[in-house]
C-alpha positions as CSV (number, residue, x, y, z in Angstrom):
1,X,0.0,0.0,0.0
2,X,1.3,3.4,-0.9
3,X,1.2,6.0,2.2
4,X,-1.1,8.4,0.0
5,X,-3.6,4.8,-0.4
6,X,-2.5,4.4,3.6
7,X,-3.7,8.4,4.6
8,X,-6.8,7.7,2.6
9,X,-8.2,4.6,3.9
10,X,-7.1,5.6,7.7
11,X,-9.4,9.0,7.2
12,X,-12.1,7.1,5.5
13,X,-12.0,4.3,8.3
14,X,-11.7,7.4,11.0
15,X,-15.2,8.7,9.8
16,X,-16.6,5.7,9.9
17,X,-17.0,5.3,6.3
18,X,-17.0,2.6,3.9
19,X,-16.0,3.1,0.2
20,X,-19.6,2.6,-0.4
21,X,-21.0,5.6,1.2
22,X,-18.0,7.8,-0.2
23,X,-18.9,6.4,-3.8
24,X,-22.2,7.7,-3.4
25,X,-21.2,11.6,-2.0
26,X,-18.2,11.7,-4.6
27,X,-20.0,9.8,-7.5
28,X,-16.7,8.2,-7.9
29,X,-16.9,4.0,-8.6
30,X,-16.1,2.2,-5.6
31,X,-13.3,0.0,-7.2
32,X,-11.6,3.1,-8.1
33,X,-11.9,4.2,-4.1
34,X,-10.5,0.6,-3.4
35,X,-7.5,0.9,-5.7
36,X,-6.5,4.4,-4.7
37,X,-6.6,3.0,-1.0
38,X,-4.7,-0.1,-2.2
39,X,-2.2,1.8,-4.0
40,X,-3.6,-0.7,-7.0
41,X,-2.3,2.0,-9.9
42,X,-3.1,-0.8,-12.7
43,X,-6.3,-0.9,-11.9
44,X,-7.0,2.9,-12.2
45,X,-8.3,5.3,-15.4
46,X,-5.6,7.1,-16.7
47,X,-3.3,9.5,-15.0
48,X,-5.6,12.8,-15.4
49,X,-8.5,10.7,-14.2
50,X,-6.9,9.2,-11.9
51,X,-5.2,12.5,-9.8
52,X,-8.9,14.1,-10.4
53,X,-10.2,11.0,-8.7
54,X,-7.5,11.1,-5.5
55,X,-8.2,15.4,-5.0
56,X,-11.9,14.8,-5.1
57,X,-11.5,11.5,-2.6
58,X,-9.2,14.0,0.3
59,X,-11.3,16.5,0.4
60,X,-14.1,14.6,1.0
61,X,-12.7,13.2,3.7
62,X,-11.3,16.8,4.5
63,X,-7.5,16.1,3.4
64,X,-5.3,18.4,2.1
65,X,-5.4,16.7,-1.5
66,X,-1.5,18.6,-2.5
67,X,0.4,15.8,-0.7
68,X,-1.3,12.8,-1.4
69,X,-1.2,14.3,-5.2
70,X,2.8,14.5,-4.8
71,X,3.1,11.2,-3.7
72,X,1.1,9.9,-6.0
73,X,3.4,11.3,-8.7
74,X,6.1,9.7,-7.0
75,X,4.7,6.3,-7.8
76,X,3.5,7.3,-11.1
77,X,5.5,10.1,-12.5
78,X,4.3,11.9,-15.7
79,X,5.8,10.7,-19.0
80,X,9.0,13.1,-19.7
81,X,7.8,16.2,-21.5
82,X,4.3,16.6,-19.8
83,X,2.6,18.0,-17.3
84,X,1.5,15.9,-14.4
85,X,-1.9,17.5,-13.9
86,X,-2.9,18.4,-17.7
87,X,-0.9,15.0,-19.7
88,X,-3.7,12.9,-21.2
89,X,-2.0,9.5,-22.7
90,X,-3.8,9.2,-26.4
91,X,-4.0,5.3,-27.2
92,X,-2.8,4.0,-29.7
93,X,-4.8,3.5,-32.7
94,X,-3.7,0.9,-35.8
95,X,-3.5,3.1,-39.3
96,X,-7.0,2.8,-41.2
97,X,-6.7,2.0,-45.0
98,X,-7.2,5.3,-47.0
99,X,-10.8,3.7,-48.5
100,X,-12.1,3.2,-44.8
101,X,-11.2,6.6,-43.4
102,X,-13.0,8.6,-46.7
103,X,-15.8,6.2,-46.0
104,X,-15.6,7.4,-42.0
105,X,-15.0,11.2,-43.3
106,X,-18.3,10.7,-45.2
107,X,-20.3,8.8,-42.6
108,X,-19.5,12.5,-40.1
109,X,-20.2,14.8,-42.3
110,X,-24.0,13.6,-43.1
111,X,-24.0,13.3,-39.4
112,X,-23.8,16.7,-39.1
113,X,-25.5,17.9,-41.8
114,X,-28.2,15.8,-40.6
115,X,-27.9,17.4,-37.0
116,X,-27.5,21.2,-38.5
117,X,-30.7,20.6,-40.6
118,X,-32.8,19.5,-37.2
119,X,-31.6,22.3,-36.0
120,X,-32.9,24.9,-38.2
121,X,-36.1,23.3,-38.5
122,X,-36.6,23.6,-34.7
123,X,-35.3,27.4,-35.1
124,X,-38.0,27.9,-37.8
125,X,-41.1,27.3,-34.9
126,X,-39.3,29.5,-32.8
127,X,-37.8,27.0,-30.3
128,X,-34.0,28.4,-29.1
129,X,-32.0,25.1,-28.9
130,X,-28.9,25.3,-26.2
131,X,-25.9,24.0,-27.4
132,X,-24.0,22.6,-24.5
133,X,-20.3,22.9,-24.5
134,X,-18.0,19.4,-24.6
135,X,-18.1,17.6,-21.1
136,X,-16.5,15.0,-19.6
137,X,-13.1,13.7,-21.3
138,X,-12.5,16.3,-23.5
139,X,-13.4,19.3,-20.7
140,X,-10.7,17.9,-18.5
141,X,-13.5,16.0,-16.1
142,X,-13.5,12.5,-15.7
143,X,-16.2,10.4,-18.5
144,X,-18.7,9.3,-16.0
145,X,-19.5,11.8,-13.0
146,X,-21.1,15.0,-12.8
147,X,-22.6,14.5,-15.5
148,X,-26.4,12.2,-16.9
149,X,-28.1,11.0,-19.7
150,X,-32.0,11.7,-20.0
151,X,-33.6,11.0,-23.2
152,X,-30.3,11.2,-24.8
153,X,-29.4,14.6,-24.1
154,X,-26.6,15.0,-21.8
155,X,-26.8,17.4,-18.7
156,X,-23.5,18.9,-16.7
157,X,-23.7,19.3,-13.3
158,X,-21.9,22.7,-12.1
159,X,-18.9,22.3,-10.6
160,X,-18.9,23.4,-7.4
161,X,-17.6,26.9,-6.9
162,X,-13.7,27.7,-4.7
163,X,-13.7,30.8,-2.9
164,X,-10.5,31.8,-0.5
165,X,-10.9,32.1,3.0
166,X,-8.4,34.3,5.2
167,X,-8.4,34.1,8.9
168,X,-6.0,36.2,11.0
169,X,-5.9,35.8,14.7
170,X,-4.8,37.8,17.7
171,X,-2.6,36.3,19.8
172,X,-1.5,34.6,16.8
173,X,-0.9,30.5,17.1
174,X,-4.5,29.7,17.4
175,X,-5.8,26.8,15.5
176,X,-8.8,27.8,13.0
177,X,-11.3,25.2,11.7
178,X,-14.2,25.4,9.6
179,X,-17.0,23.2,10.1
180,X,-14.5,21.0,11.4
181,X,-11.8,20.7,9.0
182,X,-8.3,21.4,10.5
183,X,-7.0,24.5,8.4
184,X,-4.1,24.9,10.5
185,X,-2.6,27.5,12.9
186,X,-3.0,31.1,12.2
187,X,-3.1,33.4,10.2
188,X,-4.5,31.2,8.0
189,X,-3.8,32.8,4.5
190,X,-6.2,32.4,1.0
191,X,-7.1,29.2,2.1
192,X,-9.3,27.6,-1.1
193,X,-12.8,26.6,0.4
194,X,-15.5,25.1,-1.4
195,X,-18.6,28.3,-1.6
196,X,-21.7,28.1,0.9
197,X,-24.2,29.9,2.8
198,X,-23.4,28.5,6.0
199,X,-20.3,27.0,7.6
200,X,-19.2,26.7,11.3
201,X,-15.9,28.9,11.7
202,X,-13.8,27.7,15.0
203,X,-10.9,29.6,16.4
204,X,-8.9,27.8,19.7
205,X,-5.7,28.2,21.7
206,X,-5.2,27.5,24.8
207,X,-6.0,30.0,27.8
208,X,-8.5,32.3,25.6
209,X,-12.3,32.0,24.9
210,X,-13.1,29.6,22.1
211,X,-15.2,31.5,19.3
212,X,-17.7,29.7,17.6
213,X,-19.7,31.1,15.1
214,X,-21.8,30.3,11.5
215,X,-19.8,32.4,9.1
216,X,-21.0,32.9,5.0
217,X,-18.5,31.3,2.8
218,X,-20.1,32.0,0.0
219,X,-17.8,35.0,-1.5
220,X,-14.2,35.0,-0.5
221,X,-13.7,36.5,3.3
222,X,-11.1,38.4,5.0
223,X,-11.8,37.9,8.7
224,X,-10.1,38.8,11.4
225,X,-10.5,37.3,15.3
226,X,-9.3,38.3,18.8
227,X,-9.3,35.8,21.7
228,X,-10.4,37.5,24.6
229,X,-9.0,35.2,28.3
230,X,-11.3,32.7,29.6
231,X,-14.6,33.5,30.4
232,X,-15.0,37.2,28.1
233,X,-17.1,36.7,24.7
234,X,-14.5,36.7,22.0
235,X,-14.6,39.1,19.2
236,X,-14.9,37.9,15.0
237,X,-15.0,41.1,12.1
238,X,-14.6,41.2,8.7
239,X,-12.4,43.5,7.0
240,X,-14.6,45.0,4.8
241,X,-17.5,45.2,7.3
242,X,-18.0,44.2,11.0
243,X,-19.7,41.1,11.7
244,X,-20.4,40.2,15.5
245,X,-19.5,42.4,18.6
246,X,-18.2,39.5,20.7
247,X,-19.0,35.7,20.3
248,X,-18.8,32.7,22.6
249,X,-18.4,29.4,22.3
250,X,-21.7,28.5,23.2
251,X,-23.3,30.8,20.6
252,X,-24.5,34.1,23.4
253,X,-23.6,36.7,22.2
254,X,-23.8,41.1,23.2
255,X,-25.1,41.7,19.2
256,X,-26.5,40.2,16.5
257,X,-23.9,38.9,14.1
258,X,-24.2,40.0,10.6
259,X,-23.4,35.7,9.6
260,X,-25.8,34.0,12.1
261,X,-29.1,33.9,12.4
262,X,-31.9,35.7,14.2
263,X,-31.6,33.2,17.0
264,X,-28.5,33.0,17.5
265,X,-27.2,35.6,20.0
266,X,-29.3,36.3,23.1
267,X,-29.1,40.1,23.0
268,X,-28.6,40.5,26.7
269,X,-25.3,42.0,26.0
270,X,-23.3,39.4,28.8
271,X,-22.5,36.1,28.3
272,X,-22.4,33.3,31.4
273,X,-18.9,32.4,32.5
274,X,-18.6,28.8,32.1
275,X,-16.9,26.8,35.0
276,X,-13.2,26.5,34.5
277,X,-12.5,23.0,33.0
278,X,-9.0,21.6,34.1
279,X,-7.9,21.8,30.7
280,X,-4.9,19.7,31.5
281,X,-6.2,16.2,33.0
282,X,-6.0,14.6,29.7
283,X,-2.9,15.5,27.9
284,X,-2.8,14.3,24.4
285,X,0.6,14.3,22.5
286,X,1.4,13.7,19.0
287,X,4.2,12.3,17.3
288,X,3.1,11.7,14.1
289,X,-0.4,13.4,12.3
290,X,-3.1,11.3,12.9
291,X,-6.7,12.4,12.0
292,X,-8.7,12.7,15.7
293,X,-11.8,13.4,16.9
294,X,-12.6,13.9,20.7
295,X,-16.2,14.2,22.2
296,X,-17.4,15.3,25.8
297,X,-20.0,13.1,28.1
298,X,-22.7,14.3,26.1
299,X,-21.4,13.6,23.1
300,X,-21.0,16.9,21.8
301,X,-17.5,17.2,19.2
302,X,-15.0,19.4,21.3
303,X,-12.0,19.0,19.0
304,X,-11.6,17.3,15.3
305,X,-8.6,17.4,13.0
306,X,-5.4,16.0,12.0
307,X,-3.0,18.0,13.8
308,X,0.6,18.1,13.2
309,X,3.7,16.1,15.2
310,X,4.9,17.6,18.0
311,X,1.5,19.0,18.9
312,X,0.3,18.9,22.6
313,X,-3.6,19.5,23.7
314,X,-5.6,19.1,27.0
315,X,-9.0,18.1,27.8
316,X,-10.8,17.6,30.6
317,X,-12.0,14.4,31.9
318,X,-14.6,12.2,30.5
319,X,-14.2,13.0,27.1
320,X,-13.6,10.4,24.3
321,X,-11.0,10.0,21.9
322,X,-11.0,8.4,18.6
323,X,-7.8,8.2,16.4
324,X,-7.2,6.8,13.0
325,X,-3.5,6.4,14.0
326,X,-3.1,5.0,17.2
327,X,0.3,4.9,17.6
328,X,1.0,8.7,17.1
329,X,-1.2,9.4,20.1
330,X,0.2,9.3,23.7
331,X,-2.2,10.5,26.4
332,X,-1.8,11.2,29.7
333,X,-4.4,11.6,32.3
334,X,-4.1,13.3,35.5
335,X,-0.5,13.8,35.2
336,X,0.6,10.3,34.9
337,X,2.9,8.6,32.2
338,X,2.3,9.2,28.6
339,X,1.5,5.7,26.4
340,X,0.0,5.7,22.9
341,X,-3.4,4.4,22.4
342,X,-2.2,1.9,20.0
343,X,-0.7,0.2,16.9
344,X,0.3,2.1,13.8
345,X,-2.4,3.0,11.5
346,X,-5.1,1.6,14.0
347,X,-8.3,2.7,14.4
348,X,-9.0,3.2,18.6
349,X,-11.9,4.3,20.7
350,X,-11.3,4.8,24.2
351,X,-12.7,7.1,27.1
352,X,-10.5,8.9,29.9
């Protein structure tokens, strides 16, 4: 297995996914999933496909896509004189006789004379026809997804729109996520994002108020965030335009923020200090990235990402890790000695 097939399947199997349920969101075929997992290159399109295939696969499992892509093109390197993302391999064709390829040349062009005439006959009763520009293959997208067949005219699904997302944080070295996806430690700069209404923006370090907030991602955003210490509402504003006057975690907040919605802030213009949590009872080191998600008594998600080696976090007790990597991930409770939670690459579950 290749480690870009290895970083794949241990996200997927993180989630709790099977390569059936991400064939269905990515409308990618499942034995392609399996052979990008398996690092199974024979069994995969060709190479344009193929790296289409593996970006689409990480960031549905919210993976930076750039180094799987690079390690892929280790184990398959571009034929010399291409380029590894635009190189599409042309097969190889045997040399038609003269007399078939006129007889071919005449069989297209009555094909479209045909097609130009049905045309102008639908003009005549005043119907516009659309002419839809070339898909699939020959538009750079993979034959086979985004794309259907109804009747026999073929319909494109949009592509969904990129928009970049900066996020610049005082005290700086806080880690920013959006709707859960780790985009590292601040400032985080042009980050690409894929466009929507509503996503959950998430800004923590340690010792300062967590802000929480919906955000709209639909345009690209230049937002800035200040920490305020434990137990004061943290502040989010745009450059362009303000957007909240002080945020909490828990969604109070002294305005109404110009992202959320009409319930979301309380108006009372105070937030309730929450009870300090002893933030160091569970130590959690890393040594390697390994995707983690970590959830309190009730269940509720206080922490997921794949954070980077040499990282340290706390977390009270009672909450529940789960690791994709179980060897990269020592934890320590109550000050005791630090042992990881497992074997390399496996998946553990455990409570502390």
């Amino acid at each position: 297995m290749t480690s870009f097939g290895a970083a794949l399947r241990q996200a997927r199997e993180g989630l709790g996914l099977s390569t059936q349920d991400v064939a269905l969101r990515t409308k990618i075929r499942g034995d392609y999933l399996r052979a990008l997992e398996d690092g199974n290159l024979a069994a995969l399109p060709e190479r344009t496909f193929a790296r289409s295939y593996l970006t689409r696969y990480a960031r549905e499992l919210g993976l930076d896509p750039q180094p799987l892509l690079s390690d892929f093109d280790r184990a398959l390197p571009a034929p010399a004189g291409s380029s590894a993302a635009t190189r599409v391999t042309t097969p190889v064709r045997p040399a038609r006789r003269p007399a078939a390829l006129w007889a071919a040349l005449a069989a297209g062009a009555l094909l479209i004379a045909g097609a130009a005439a049905y045309q102008f006959t639908r003009g005549g009763n005043g119907t516009q026809t659309a002419v839809t520009p070339a898909t699939g293959a020959s538009a750079g997208v993979p034959a086979g997804t985004g794309s259907s067949s109804a009747g026999g005219a073929a319909t494109t699904t949009p592509a969904t729109q990129t928009v970049r997302l900066t996020v610049k944080v005082v005290p700086p070295g806080a880690r920013v996520f959006l709707d859960n996806r780790d985009l590292g430690t601040a400032p985080v700069l042009a980050f690409p994002v894929d466009a929507r209404r509503q996503a959950e923006l998430r800004v923590e370090l340690q010792g300062r108020e967590p802000l929480r907030q919906a955000v709209d991602v639909s345009r690209s955003r230049d937002l800035r965030v200040t920490l305020s210490p434990s137990g004061t509402a943290s502040v989010l504003t745009d450059a362009a335009r303000p957007v909240t006057t002080g945020t909490k975690a828990t969604g109070t907040t002294s305005g109404t923020p110009a992202d959320q919605g009409s319930g979301a802030g309380t108006g009372t213009g105070a937030a309730p200090k929450p009870t300090p949590a002893p933030a160091s009872a569970v130590k959690v080191t890393y040594s390697g990235p390994s995707w983690t998600r970590v959830t309190d008594a009730a269940g509720r998600i206080v922490f997921e990402g794949t954070p980077p080696a040499g990282t340290v976090k706390g977390f009270p007790k009672g909450v529940t890790i789960r690791t994709g990597n179980a060897a990269a991930v020592s934890v320590s409770v109550s000050g005791g000695p630090s042992a990881p939670l497992g074997q390399s690459g496996q998946v553990v579950t455990r409570t502390f």
